[in-house]
C-alpha positions in Angstrom: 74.6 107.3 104.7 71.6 105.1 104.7 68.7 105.3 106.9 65.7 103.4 107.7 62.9 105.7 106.7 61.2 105.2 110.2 62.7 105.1 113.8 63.5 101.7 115.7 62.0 102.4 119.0 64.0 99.4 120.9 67.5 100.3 118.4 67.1 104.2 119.9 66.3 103.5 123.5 69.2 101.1 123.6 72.2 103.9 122.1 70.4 106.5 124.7 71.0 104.0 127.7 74.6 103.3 126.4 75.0 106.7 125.4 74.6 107.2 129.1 76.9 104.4 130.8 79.6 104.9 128.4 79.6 108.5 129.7 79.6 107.5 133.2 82.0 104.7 133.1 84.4 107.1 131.4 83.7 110.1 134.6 83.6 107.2 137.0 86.8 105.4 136.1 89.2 107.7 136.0 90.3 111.5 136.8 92.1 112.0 133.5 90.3 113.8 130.3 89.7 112.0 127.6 92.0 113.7 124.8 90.5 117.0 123.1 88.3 116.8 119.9 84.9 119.2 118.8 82.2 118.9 121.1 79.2 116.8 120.5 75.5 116.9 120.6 73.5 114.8 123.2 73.2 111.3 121.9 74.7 111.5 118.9 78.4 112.8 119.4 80.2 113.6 116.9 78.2 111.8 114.1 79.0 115.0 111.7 82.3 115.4 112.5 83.5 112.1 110.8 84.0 112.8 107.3 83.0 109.9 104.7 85.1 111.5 102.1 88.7 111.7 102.3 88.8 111.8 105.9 92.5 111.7 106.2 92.7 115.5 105.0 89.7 116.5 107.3 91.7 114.8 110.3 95.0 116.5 109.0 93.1 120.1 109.6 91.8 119.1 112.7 95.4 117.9 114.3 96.1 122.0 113.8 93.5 123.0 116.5 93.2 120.1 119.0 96.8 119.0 118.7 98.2 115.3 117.4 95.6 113.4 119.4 91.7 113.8 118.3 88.9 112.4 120.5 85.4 111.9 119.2 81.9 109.8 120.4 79.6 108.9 117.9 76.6 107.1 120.0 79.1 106.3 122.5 82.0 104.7 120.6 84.8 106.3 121.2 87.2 107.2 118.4 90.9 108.0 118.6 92.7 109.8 115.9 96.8 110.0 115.9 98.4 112.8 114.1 102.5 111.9 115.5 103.9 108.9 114.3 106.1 108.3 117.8 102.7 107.9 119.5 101.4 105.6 116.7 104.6 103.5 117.5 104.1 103.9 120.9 100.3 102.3 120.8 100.6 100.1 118.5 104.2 99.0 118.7 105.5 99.6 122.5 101.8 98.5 123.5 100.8 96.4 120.9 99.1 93.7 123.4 96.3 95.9 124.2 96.1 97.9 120.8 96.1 94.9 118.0 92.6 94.2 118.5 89.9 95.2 115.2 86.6 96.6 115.8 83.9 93.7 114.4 82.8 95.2 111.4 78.9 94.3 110.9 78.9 95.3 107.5 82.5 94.0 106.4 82.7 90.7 108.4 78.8 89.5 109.2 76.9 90.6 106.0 80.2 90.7 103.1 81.9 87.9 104.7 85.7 89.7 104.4 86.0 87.5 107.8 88.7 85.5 105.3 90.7 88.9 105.5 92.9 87.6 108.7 93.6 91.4 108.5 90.5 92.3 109.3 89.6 89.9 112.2 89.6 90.6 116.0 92.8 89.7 118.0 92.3 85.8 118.5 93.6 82.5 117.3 91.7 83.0 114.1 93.8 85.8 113.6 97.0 84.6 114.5 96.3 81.3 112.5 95.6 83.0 109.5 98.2 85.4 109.9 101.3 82.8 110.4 100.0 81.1 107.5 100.3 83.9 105.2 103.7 85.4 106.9 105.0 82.2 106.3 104.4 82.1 102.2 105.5 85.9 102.0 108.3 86.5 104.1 111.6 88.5 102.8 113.5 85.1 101.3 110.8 83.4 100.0 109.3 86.1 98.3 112.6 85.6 96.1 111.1 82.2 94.8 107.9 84.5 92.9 110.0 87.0 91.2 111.0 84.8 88.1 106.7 84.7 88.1 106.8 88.6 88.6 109.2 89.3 85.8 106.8 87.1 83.2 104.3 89.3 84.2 105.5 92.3 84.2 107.4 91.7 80.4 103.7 90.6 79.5 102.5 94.1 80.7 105.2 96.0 78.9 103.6 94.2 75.8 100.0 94.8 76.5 100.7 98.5 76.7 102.5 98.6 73.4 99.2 97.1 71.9 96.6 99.2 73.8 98.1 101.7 75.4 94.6 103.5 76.5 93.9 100.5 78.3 97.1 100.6 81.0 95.2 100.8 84.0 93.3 97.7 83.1 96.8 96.1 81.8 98.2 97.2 85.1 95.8 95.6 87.1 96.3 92.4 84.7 99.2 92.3 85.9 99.3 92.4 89.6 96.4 90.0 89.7 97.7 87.4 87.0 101.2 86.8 88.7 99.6 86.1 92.3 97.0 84.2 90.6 99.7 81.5 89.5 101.8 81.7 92.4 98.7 80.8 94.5 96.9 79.0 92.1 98.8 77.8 89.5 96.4 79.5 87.0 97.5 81.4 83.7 94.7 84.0 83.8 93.6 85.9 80.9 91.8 89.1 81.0 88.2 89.8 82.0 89.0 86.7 83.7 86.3 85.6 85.7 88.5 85.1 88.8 89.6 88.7 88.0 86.5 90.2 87.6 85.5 88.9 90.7 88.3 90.2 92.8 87.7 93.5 91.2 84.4 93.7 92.4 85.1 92.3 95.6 87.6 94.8 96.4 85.2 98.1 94.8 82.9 96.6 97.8 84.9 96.9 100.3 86.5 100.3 99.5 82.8 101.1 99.6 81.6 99.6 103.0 84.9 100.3 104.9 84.5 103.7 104.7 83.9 104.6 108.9 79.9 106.3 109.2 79.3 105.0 105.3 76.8 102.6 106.9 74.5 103.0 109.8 74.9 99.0 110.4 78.1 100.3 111.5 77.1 102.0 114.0 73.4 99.9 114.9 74.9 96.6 114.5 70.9 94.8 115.0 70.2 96.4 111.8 72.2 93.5 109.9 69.1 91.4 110.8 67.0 93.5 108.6 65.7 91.2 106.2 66.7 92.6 102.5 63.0 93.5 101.3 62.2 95.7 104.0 61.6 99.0 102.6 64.9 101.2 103.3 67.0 98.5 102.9 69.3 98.7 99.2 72.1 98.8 101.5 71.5 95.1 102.6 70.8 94.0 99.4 73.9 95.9 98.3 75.6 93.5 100.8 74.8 90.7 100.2 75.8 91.2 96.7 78.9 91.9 97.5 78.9 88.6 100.0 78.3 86.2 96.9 81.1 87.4 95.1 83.1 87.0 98.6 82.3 83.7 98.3 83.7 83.3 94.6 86.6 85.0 95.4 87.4 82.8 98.2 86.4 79.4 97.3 86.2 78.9 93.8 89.5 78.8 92.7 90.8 76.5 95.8 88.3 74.1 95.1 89.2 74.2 91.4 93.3 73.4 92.8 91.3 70.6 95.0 89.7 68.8 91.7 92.6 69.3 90.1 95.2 67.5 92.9 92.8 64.6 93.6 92.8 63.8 89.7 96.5 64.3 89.2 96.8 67.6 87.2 97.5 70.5 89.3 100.6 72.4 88.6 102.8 73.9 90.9 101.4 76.5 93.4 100.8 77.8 97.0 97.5 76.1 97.1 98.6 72.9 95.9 101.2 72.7 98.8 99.3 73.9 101.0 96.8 71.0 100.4 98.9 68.4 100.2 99.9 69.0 103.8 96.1 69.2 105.4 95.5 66.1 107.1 93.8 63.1 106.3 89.7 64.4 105.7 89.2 61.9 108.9 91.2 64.1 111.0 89.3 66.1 113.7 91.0 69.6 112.9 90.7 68.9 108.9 87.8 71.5 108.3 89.8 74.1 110.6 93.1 73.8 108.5 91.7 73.5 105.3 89.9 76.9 106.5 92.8 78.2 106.4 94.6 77.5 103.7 91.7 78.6 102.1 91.4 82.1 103.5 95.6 82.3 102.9 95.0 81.6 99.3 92.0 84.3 98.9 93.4 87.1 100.9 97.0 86.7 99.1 95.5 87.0 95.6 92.8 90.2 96.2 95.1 92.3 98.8 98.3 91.7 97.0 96.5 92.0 93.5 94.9 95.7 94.3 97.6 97.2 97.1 99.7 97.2 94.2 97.5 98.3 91.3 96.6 101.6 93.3 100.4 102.1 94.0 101.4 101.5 90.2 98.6 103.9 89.1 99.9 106.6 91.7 103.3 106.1 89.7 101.6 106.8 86.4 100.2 110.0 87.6 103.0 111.2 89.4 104.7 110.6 86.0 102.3 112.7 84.0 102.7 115.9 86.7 106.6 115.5 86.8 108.2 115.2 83.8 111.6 115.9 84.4 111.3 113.0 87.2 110.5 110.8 84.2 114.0 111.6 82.7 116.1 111.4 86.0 114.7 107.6 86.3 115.2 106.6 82.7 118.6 108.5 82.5 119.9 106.0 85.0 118.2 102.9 83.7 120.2 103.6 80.4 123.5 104.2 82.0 123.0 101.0 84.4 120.9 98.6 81.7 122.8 99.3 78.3 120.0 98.4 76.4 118.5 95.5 78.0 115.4 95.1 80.3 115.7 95.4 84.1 116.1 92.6 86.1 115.3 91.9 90.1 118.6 91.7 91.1 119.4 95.4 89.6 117.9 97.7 92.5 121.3 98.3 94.2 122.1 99.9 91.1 119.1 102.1 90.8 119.3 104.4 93.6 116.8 106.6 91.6 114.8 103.7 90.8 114.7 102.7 94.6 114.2 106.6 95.7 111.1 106.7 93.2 109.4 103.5 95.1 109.6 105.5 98.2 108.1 108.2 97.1 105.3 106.5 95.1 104.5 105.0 98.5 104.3 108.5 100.5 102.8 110.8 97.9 99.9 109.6 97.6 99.2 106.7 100.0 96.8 104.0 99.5 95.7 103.6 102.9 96.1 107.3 103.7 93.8 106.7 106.9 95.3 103.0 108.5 93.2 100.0 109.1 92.3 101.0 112.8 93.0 99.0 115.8 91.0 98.7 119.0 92.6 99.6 122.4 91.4 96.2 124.7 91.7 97.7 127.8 91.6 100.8 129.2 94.9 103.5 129.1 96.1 106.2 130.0 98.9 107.7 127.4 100.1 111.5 127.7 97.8 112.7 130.4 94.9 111.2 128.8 92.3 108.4 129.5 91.6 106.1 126.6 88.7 103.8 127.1 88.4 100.6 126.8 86.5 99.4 123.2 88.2 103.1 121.5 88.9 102.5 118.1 92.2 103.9 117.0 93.6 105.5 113.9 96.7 106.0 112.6 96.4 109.2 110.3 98.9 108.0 107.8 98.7 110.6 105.8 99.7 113.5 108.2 102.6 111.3 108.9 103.9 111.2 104.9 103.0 114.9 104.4 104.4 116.6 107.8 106.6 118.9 106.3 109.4 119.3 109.5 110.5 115.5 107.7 109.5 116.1 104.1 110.4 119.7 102.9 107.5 120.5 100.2 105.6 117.1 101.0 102.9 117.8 98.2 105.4 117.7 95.7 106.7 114.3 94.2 110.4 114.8 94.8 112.5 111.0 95.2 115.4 113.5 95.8 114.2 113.2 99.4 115.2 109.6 99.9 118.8 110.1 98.4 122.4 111.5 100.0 125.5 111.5 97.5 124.1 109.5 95.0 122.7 106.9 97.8 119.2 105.7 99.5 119.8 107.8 102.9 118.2 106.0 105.7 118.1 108.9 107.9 114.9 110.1 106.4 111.6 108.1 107.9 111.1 105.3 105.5 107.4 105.3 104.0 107.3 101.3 104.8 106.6 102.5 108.5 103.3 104.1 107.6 102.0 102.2 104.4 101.9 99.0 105.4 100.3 99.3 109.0 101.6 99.0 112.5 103.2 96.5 115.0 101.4 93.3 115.1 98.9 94.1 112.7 101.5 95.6 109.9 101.5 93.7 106.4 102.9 90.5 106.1 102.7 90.7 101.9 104.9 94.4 102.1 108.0 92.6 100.8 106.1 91.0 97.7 103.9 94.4 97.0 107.7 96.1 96.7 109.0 93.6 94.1 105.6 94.6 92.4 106.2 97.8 92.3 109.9 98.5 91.9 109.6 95.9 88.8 106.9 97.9 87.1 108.3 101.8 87.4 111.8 100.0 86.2 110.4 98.6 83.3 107.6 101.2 82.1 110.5 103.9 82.4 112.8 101.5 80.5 111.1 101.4 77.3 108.1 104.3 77.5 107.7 107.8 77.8 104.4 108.9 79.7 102.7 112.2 78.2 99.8 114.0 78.7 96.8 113.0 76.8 96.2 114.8 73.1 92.5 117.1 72.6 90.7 116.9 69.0 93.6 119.7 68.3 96.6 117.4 68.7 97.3 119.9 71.8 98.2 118.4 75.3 95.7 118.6 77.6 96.3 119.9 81.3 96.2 117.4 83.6 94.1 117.7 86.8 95.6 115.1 89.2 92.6 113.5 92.1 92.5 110.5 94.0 89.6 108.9 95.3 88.0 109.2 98.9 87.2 106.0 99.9 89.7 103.7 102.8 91.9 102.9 99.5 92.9 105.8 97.9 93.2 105.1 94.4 93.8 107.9 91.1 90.5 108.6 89.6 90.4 107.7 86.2 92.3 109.5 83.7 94.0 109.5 80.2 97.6 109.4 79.1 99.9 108.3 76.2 102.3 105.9 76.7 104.5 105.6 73.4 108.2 103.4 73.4 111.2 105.5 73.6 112.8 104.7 70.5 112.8 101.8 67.6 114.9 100.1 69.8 112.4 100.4 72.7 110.2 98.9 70.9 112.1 96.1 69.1 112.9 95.3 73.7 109.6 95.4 74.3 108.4 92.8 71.5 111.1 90.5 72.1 110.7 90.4 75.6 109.0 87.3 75.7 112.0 85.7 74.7 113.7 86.8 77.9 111.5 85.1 80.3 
């Protein structure tokens, strides 16, 4: 955590005076306790009891001794933990009007400017503009219209790895960024890409900032007005780093698409579409709609591009630790395929396929502690008051790993997901935790599926994944470890990835004619 190296008179007296209302507003207001959590110290709260580092597993302890609803105050922001997925639905689903509200992140939206992230904005008609936008480009049937862009992609992966197999996490990522890139854009990337690059960064910055108590803006919001010289201060010049690659990320390549249509040569995409339907640059709302077409663009390409690198990464090292999960899925992608690549339109026929996608997803989630929400009113729920302004979280890793719903939850088993040779639908689908909650749950799930179901399909297809060789030509043991920040991602690590067979490989090379 950063800290200024001296104390901000005015910044302390104002938490100890709202420090002090908050407290008596909340004994004022209502009769009800505020749900159990550790106790505090004066002023401060709970400041130590947040963890910045995998705080999903810390929360997970915690739900054992307070119960499935965690209270804490740090400087007098409350902060609501969930540990039970019915009350989850019931907050954010059954009362969705007063719990799809974001906290205004100082750090994320004022200094980084992620406000393009419709995700990430306050409930509003920013939001909701943003949002129908985006629903409308990635809803279940016309998600259908980018597969024949997902397949390229993914057969151009399938290649890559053949070449350089040490470099499949960057080929991985390739891949998930260059197929959204042309859907949106138009653009046949290459890698190290700048517009790659650039998301890359973006997103290592905000997997950095998001990370609750990382930054004391967070919780001193007048401290973003701290110029970036002032001693103490890397973390605003950290910032605004981060905010001028924002800006790449978001406007370049629209206004690259907006050359390109007003001198006749831009190729079919998203952004070319949604251009041609702004009004006339006369009209009073043009700046507001070409806003958002913008921000639909850039917030399709980075969340849809990383989402499902992390995910595909997951597979990979759930690959390495199971083995004999390897040779279930690629047992059936031979009896199904008969020598051929997979195809979109081949998931019924992969139950095992379709089971493994599920479990990717609930192992090891990427967003193991949800986006939170922000209750905008105060509520009362189980016998407890929740203030007004209490940020929310859904701990959506309890949820994947309680093991009265998953027997053995640590252990990568699709098994879990099937019934005589079938998807059974009776077990709690992993969709309902990984991809966020009633109004604010993810418009892009439906293309981040297509991504990832095409990927495991393929890579088990045509490769076998083994541990990594030491100077000895011995297999080393694999230590699996994910990272702790608010996308949980596998740390780096090594792996061979060698074709099946002759005939593997002869598929994988001429796979570029079957495009």
């Amino acid at each position: 955590m950063d800290f200024l190296p001296n104390p901000i008179a005015s910044v302390l007296c104002l938490v100890c005076v709202g420090w002090f209302l908050n407290r008596l507003r909340i004994f004022n207001s209502r009769s009800l306790p505020l749900p159990p959590g550790p106790k505090g110290y004066p002023i401060i709260g709970n400041l130590f009891d947040f963890p910045t580092r995998k705080p999903w597993l810390t929360f997970d302890r915690m739900f054992k001794t307070y119960g499935d609803m965690i209270y804490l105050n740090i400087f007098g922001q409350g902060i609501l933990i969930l540990g039970n997925p019915r009350m989850t639905y019931d907050l954010f689903d059954i009362r969705s009007k007063n719990y799809s509200d974001r906290t205004r992140s100082p750090m994320l939206l004022d200094l980084m400017e992620w406000d393009y992230n419709f995700g990430l904005l306050p409930y509003g008609s920013g939001w909701r503009n943003r949002r129908r936008a985006f629903q409308n480009l990635f809803h279940q049937n016309e998600v259908k219209n980018y597969l024949p862009i997902q397949l390229k992609s993914v057969r151009t992966f399938i290649r890559n790895v053949m070449e350089s197999p040490d470099e499949f996490s960057e080929w991985i990522h390739f891949y998930t960024s260059s197929s959204i890139m042309e859907i949106m854009y138009g653009m046949k990337t290459k890698p190290e890409d700048p517009y790659v690059d650039n998301a890359k960064r973006a997103i290592e910055g905000f997997n950095e900032a998001a990370v609750p108590g990382k930054f004391l803006v967070e919780t001193f919001p007048v401290m973003k007005h701290i110029p970036s010289w002032f001693p103490g201060a890397g973390w605003k010049r950290q910032a605004l780093f981060w905010r001028d690659v924002n800006r790449e990320v978001r406007v370049r390549p629209f206004n690259l698409v907006k050359d390109q249509v007003d001198e006749g040569t831009a190729t079919r995409s998203v952004c070319r579409t949604l251009i041609g339907n702004l009004p006339d640059s006369t009209a009073p709302d043009r700046i507001v709609k070409e806003n958002i077409a913008i921000d639909t663009c850039a917030v399709s390409f980075i969340g849809a591009a990383e989402t499902s690198h992390s995910a595909a990464r997951v597979f990979f090292m759930a690959m390495l630790l199971n083995p004999e999960v390897q040779k279930k899925g690629q047992a059936e992608l031979d009896k199904v395929l008969n020598g051929r690549l997979p195809e979109p339109n081949d998931g019924p026929s992969l139950p095992y396929i379709s089971a493994m996608v599920k479990e990717t997803l609930r192992w090891q989630l990427v967003l193991p502690l949800a986006v939170p929400h922000v209750a905008i009113e105060a509520d009362e729920y189980n016998g407890y008051y929740i203030p007004k302004g209490t940020i929310v979280f859904g701990n959506s890793w309890t949820f994947m790993h309680d093991p009265e719903v998953y027997t053995d939850p640590e252990t990568y088993i699709p098994e879990r997901f099937l019934k005589d040779g079938k998807l059974d639908s009776s077990i709690r689908d992993p969709s309902t935790a990984v991809f966020g909650y009633g109004r604010r749950i993810c418009p892009g799930r439906y293309f981040a599926l297509n991504a990832l179901y095409l990927i495991i399909a393929h890579t088990l297809a045509v490769f076998d994944i083994k541990p990594a060789l030491d100077e000895n030509g011995n297999e080393k043991e694999f230590k699996a470890d994910v990272t702790g920040g608010m996308i949980s991602q596998p740390v780096p690590f090594q792996c061979r990835i060698v074709p099946r067979s002759k005939a593997a490989a002869d598929l994988i090379q001429n796979s570029d004619l079957m495009e």
